[in-house]
GUBA-273768 format. One record per residue (C-alpha): x negated, y negated, z negated; residue in one letter; residue number from 1. Coordinates in pm, 1 decimal. Layout:
! residues N
        x        y        z r   k
        X        Y        Z A NUM
...
***
This chain:
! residues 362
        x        y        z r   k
  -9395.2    -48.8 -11312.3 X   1
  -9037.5   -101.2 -11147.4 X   2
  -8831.0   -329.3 -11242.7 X   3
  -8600.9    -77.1 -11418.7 X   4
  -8666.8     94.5 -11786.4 X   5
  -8904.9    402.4 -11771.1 X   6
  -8914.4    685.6 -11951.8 X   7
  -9231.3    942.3 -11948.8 X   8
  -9182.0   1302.0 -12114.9 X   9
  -9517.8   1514.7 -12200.9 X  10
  -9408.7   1848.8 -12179.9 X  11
  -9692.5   1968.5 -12316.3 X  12
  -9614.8   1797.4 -12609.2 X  13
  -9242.1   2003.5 -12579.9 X  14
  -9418.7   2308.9 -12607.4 X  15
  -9614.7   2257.6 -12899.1 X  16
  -9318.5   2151.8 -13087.7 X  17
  -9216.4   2480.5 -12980.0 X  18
  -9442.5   2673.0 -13079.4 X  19
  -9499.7   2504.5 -13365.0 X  20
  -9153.6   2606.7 -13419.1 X  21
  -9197.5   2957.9 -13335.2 X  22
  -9477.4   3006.6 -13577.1 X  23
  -9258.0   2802.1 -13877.7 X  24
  -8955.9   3072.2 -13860.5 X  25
  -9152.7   3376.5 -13729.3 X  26
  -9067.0   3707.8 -13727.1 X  27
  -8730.1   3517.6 -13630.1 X  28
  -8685.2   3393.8 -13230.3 X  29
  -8695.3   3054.5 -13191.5 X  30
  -8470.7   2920.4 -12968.1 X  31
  -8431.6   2583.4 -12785.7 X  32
  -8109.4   2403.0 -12805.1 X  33
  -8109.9   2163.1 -12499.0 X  34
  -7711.6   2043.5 -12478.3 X  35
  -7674.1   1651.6 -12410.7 X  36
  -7971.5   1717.3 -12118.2 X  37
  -8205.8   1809.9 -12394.5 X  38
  -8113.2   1497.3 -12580.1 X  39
  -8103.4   1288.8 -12327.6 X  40
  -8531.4   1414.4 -12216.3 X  41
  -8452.0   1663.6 -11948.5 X  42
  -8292.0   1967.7 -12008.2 X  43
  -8395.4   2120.8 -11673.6 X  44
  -8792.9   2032.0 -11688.9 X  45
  -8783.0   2093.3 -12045.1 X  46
  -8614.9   2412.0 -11969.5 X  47
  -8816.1   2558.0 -11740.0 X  48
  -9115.7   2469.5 -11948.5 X  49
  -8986.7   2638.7 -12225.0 X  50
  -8895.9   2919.0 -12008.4 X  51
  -9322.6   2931.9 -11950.4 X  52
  -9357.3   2964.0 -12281.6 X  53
  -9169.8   3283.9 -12349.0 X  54
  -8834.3   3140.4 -12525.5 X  55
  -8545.2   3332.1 -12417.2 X  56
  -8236.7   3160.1 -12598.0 X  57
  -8105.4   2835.3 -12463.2 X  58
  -7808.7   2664.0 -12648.4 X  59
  -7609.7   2410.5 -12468.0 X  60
  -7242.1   2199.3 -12605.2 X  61
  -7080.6   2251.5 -12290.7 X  62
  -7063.6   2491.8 -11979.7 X  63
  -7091.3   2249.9 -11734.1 X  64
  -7473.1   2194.5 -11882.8 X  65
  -7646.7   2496.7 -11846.2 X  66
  -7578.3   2502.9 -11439.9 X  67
  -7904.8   2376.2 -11361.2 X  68
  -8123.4   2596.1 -11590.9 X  69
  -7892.3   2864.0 -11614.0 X  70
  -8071.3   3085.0 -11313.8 X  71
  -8335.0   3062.5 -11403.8 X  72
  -8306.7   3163.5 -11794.5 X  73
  -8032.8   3522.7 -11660.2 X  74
  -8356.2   3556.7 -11421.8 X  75
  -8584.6   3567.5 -11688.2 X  76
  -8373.3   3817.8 -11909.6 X  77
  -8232.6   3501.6 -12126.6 X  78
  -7921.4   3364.9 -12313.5 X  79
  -7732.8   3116.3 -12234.7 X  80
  -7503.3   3011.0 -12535.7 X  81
  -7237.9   2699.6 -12486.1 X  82
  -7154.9   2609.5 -12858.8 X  83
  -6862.3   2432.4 -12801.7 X  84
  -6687.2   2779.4 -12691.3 X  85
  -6432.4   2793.4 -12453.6 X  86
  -6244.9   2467.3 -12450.8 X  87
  -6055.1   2459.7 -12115.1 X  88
  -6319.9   2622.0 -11906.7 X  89
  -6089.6   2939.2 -11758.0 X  90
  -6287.7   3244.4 -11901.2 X  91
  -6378.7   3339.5 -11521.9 X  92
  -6625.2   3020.4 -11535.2 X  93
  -6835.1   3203.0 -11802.5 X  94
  -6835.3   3481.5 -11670.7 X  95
  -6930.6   3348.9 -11272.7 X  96
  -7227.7   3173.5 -11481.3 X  97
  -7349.8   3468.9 -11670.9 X  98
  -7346.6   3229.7 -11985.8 X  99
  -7214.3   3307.3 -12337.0 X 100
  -6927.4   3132.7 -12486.3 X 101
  -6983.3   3072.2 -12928.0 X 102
  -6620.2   3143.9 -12992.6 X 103
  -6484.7   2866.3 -13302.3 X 104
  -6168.4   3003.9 -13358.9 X 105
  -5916.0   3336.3 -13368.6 X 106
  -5721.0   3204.7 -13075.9 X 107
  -6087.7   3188.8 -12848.9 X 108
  -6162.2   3539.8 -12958.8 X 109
  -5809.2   3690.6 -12837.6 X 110
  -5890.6   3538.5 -12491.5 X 111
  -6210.3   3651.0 -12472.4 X 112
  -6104.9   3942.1 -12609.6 X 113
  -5797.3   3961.9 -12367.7 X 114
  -5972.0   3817.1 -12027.9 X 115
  -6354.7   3924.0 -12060.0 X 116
  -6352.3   4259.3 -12044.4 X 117
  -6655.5   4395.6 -12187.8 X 118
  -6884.7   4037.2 -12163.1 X 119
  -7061.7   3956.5 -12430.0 X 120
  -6981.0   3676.3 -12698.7 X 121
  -7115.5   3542.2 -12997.8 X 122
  -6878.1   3414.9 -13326.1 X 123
  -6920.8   3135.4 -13542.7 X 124
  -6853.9   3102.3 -13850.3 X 125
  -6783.4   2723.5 -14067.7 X 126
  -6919.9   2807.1 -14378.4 X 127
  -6948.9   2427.1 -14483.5 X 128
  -7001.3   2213.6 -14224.8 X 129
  -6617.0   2190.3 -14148.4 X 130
  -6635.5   2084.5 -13804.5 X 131
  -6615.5   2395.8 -13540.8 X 132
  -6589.3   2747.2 -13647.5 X 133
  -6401.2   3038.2 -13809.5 X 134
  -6247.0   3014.5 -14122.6 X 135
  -6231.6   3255.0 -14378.0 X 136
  -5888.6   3386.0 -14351.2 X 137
  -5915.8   3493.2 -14012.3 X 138
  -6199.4   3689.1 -14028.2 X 139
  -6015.8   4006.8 -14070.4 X 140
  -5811.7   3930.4 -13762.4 X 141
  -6183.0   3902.5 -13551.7 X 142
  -6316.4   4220.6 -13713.8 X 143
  -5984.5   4376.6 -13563.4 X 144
  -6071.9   4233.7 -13218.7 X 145
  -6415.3   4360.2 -13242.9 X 146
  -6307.6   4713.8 -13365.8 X 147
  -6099.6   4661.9 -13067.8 X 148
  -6347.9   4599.9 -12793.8 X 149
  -6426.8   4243.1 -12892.8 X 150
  -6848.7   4251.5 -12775.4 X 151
  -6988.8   4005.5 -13063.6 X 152
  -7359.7   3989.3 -13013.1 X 153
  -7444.8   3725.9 -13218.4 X 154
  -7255.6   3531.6 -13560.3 X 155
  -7376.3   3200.7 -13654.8 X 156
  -7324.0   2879.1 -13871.6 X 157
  -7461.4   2526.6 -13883.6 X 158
  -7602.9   2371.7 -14224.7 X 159
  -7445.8   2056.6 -14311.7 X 160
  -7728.5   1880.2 -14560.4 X 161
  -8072.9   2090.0 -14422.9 X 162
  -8262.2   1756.3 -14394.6 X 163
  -8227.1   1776.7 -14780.6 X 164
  -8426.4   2082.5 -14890.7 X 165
  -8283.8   2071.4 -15260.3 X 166
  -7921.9   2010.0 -15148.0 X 167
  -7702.7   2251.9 -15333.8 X 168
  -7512.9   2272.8 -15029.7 X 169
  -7777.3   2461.6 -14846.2 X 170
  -7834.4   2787.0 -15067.8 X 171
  -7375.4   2781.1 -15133.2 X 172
  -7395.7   2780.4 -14699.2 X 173
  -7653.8   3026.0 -14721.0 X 174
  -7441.9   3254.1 -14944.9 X 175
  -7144.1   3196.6 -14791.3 X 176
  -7275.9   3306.3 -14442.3 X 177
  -7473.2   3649.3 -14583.4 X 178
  -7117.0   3760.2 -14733.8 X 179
  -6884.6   3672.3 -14426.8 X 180
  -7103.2   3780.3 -14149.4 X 181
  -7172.3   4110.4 -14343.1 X 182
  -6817.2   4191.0 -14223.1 X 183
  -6876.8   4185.9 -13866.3 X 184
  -7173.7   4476.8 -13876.4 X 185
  -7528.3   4489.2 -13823.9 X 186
  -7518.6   4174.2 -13553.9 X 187
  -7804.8   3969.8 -13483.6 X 188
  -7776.1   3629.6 -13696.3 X 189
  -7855.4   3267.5 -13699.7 X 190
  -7801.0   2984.7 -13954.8 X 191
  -8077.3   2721.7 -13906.1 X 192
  -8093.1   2423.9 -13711.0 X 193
  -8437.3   2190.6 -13691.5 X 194
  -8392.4   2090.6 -14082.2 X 195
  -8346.4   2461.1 -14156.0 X 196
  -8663.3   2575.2 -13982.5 X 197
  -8865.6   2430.4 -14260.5 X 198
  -8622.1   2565.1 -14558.5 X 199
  -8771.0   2909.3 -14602.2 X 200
  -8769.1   3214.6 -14461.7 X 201
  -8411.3   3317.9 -14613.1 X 202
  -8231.4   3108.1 -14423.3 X 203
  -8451.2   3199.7 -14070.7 X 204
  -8226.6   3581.2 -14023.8 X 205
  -8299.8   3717.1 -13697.9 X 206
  -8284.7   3336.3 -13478.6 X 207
  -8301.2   2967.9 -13528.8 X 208
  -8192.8   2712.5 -13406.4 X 209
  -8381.2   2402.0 -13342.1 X 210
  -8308.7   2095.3 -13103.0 X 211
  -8422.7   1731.4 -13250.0 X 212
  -8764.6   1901.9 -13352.4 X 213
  -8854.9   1986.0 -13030.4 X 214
  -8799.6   1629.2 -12902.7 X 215
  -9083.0   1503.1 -13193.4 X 216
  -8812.1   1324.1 -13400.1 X 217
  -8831.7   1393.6 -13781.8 X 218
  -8575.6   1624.2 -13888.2 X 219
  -8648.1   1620.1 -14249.9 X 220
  -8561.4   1360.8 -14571.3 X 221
  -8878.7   1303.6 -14765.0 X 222
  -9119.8   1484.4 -14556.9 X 223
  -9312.2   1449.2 -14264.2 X 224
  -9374.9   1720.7 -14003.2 X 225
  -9674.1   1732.5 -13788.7 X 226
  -9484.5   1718.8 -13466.0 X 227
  -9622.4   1571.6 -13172.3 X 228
  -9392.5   1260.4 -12935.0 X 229
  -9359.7   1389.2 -12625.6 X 230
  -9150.3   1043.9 -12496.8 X 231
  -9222.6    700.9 -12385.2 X 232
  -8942.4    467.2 -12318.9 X 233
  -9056.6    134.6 -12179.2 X 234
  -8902.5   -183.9 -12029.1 X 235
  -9056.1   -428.0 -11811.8 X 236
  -9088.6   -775.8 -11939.8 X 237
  -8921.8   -974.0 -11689.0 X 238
  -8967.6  -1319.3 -11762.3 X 239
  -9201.6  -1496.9 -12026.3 X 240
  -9034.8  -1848.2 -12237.1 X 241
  -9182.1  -2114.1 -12463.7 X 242
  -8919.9  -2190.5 -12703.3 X 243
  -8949.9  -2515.3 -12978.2 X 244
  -8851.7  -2444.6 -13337.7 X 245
  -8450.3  -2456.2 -13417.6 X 246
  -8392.7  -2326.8 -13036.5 X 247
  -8165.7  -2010.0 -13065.7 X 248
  -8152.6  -1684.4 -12876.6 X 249
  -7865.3  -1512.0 -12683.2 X 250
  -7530.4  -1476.3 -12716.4 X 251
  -7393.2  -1610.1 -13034.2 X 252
  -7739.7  -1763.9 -13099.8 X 253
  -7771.6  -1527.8 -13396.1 X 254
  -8171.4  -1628.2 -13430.8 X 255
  -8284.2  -1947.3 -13481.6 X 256
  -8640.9  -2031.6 -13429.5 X 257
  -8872.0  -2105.6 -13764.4 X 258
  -9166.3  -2275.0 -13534.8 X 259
  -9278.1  -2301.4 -13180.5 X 260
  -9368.3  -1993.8 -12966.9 X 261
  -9321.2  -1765.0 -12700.5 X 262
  -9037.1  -1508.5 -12645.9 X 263
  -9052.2  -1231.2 -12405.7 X 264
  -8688.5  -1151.0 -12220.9 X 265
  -8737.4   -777.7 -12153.4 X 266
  -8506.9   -556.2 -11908.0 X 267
  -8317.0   -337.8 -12051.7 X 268
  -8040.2   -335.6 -12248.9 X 269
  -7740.2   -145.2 -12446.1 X 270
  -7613.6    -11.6 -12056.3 X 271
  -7999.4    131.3 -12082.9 X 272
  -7973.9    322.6 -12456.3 X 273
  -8082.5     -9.4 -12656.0 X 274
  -7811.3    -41.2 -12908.2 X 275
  -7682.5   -350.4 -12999.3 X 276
  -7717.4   -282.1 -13379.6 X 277
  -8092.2   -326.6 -13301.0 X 278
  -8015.4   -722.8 -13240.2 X 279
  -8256.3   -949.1 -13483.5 X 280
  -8369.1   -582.8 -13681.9 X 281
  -8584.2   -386.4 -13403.6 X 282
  -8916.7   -427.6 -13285.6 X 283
  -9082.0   -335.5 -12947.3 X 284
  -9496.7   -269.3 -12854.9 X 285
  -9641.2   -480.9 -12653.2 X 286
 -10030.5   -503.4 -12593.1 X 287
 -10125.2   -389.7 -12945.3 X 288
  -9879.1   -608.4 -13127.2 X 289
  -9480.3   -501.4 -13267.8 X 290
  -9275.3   -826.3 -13178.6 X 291
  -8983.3   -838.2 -13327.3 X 292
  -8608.0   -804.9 -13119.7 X 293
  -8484.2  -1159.3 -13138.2 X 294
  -8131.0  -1257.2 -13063.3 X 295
  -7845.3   -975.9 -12990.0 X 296
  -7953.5   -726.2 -12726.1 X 297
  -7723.6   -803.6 -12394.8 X 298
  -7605.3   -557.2 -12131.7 X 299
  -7913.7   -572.9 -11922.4 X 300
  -8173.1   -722.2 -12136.7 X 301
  -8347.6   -815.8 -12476.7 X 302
  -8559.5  -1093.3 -12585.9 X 303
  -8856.9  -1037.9 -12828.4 X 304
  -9128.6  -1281.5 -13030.5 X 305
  -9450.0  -1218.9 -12918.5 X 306
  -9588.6  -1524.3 -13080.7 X 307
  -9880.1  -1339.1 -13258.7 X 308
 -10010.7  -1276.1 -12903.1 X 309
 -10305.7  -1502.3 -12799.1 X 310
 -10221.8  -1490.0 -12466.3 X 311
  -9843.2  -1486.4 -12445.6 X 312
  -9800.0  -1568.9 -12104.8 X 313
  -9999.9  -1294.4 -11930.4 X 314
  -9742.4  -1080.4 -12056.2 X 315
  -9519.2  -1144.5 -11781.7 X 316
  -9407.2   -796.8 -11610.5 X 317
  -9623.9   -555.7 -11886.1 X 318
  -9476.8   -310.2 -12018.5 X 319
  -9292.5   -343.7 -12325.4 X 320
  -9270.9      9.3 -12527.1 X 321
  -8905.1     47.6 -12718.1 X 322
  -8981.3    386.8 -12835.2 X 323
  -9282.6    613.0 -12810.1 X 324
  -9652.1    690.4 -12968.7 X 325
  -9672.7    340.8 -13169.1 X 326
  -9294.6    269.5 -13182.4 X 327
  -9138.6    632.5 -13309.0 X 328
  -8775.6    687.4 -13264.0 X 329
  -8753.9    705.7 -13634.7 X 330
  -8870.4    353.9 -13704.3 X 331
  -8649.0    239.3 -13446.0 X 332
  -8286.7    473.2 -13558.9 X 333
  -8381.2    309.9 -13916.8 X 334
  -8414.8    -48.5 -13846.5 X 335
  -8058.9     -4.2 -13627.1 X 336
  -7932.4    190.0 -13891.9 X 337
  -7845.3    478.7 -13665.2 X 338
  -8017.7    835.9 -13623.9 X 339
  -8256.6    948.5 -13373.7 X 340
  -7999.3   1185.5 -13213.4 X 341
  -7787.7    836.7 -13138.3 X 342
  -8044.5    645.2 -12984.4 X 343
  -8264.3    941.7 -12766.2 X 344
  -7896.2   1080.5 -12613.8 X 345
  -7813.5    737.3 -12521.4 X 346
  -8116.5    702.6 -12308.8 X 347
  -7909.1    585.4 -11957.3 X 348
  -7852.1    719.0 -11631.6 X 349
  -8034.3    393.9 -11461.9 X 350
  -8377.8    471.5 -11657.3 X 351
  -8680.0    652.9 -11423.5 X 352
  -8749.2    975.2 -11585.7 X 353
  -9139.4   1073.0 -11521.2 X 354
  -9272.9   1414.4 -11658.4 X 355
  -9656.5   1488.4 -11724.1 X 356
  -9771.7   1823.1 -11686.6 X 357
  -9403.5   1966.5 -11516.9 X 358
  -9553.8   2287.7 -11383.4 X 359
  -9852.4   2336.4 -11637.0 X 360
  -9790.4   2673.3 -11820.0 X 361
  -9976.3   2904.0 -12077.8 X 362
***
C-alpha cells in the first residue's frame, strides 16, 4: 500500500444493489442517480457498469457531471437528467450534451420553452420537500407552456421523510404529487428516492429513483436492507507510539490516556474525507480489532488505540480500514453524528481509487 488513503470499489457489488433495486420497484425502471461522482465512488466506472446491466436513466445535480458518462448512456439509447435544472448553464450546453435539464421553476420552463425548440425536458414538482421545484400556483402557467410546445417527458418530486415508512408526510407527498401531476397529462412519473424504493408499490409510478442504495449505505430508519458494500476506504498506518498513562493526544490534547499502550498515527485526515466530528467518537479496523479514534483528527492524519493488539508494533505501515466490510459507513456517520451521504461524498481528491471487476458484465 502507498503511502496515501485507498479506496477499492466492487462493482459487482454496484450491480447487485442494482438489481436488487430493480426487482424491489419492478414493473417500474430503476434508475441510477450518480451526481457528486456517484457519491464520491466513481460515477464513470459505476456508470458504465450500470450501463452493462441494462439501466437506461442516469440522474446527475449538475451538467458539468454527466460529461464523462454522458456518451456513452445517448449511445446506448439513455437519459441523462441534471436535477438541479438549468442554473446558469446557457440552454445551448444541454442541448450540445444531449442531456435533460429537471426544470424547478416557471421562469426555467419559459426558457426552455423559449430557447429549446422542441428538446425534451422533464418538470418537477415540490410537493413537500420545499427545497427545488414547482409550486402549486404556477402550475397552470407550465400546463400553458406545454399546451404551447413545452416537450415535458417526465414530472417528478422528492420525499422528504421516506427513511420513515410510517411518516405521515409520505402518503400527504404521495397525494399531493398524484393530483398535481395529473394536470400535466399522461407523462411518465417518478416520486421515490432509495427510502422510497422500499415504501410500496404506490409510490414506485412508472421510475425510481435511487442513489445512496446503490452505494450499500442503509437508506432506511428501523430496518435493515440486505445490500451488499461495494467500498473499502483504508489509510496506511504511518508510524507506531508507546504512550504512558496521563499522556494526551493531538491538538488540544482532547484524550488523555487511562493506562499505558500503544497508539497508531494513521494517514489520512479531514483534507482526505475523515471528519473532524469523528475526533475521540470513531473507530477504525485494524488486524481483526476496532481501535478507537483518539485525539482530534488533523489535516493529514489520525491517531488510534490499538492497545488490545498483542503485537502492536508490527502494525507499522498495515492497513488501517476507516470504512468498509467490518467498519460500515453507517457505524461510522453515527458515531460522527453525520449521515452517510456526508462522509462517502467527502471521500478526497488525493485518495487512490481502485475498482474490482471494471469491465466484468452480465
Amino acid at each position: 500500500m502507498s503511502a496515501r488513503p485507498r479506496l477499492t470499489v466492487d462493482l459487482d457489488a454496484i450491480s447487485a444493489n442494482y438489481r436488487l433495486l430493480q426487482e424491489t420497484v419492478a414493473p417500474a425502471e430503476c434508475a441510477a442517480v450518480i451526481k457528486a461522482d456517484a457519491y464520491g465512488l466513481g460515477a464513470g466506472a459505476i456508470g458504465r457498469r450500470l450501463l452493462a446491466e441494462d439501466c437506461r436513466t442516469f440522474f446527475f445535480a449538475h451538467l458539468p457531471e454527466a460529461n464523462d458518462i454522458g456518451p456513452a448512456v445517448q449511445s446506448a439509447g439513455g437519459k441523462a437528467f441534471i436535477l438541479n435544472g438549468l442554473g446558469l448553464y446557457p440552454v445551448a450546453d444541454f442541448l450540445n450534451a444531449h442531456t435533460i435539464p429537471v426544470l424547478n421553476t416557471l421562469e426555467e420552463a419559459r426558457q426552455w420553452s423559449e430557447e429549446a425548440g422542441n428538446a425534451p425536458a422533464a418538470l418537477h414538482l415540490d410537493t413537500g420537500m420545499n427545497r427545488l421545484g414547482l409550486p402549486p400556483r404556477d402550475d397552470a402557467a407550465v400546463v400553458k407552456l406545454q399546451e404551447a410546445g413545452l416537450n415535458l417527458i417526465h414530472v417528478m418530486s422528492h420525499l422528504a421523510c421516506a427513511d420513515e415508512a410510517n411518516h405521515p408526510a409520505n402518503q400527504a407527498q404521495l397525494e399531493r404529487f398524484r393530483e398535481r401531476a395529473a394536470a400535466f397529462g399522461d407523462l411518465p412519473r417518478s416520486l421515490s428516492n432509495s427510502a422510497g424504493c422500499f415504501l410500496g408499490s404506490a409510490f414506485q409510478f412508472d421510475l425510481s429513483r435511487p442513489g445512496l442504495a446503490l452505494y450499500g449505505a442503509q437508506p432506511l430508519t428501523g430496518r435493515i436492507v440486505p445490500l451488499s458494500l461495494p467500498y473499502r476506504f483504508e489509510a496506511p498506518v504511518l508510524q507506531v507510539r508507546r504512550f504512558s498513562r496521563r499522556e494526551t493526544f493531538g491538538y488540544g490534547g482532547t484524550h488523555t490516556a487511562e493506562s499505558d499502550g500503544f497508539s497508531a498515527t494513521i494517514g489520512a485526515g479531514y483534507a482526505d474525507g475523515i471528519p473532524r466530528c469523528l475526533s475521540n467518537r470513531g473507530h477504525v479496523w485494524l488486524s481483526g480489532i476496532k481501535a478507537p479514534i483518539i485525539g482530534r483528527v488533523s489535516m493529514d492524519s489520525f491517531t488510534a488505540d490499538i492497545s488490545a493488539l498483542p503485537d502492536p508494533e508490527s502494525q507499522l505501515h498495515a492497513s488501517a480500514q476507516i470504512y468498509g466490510p467490518d467498519l460500515t459507513i453507517d457505524a461510522q456517520a453515527a458515531a460522527a453524528g453525520l449521515s452517510a451521504y456526508e462522509l462517502l461524498t467527502r471521500i478526497g481528491g488525493r485518495t487512490e481509487r481502485y475498482y474490482i471487476n471494471e469491465l466484468a458484465s452480465r
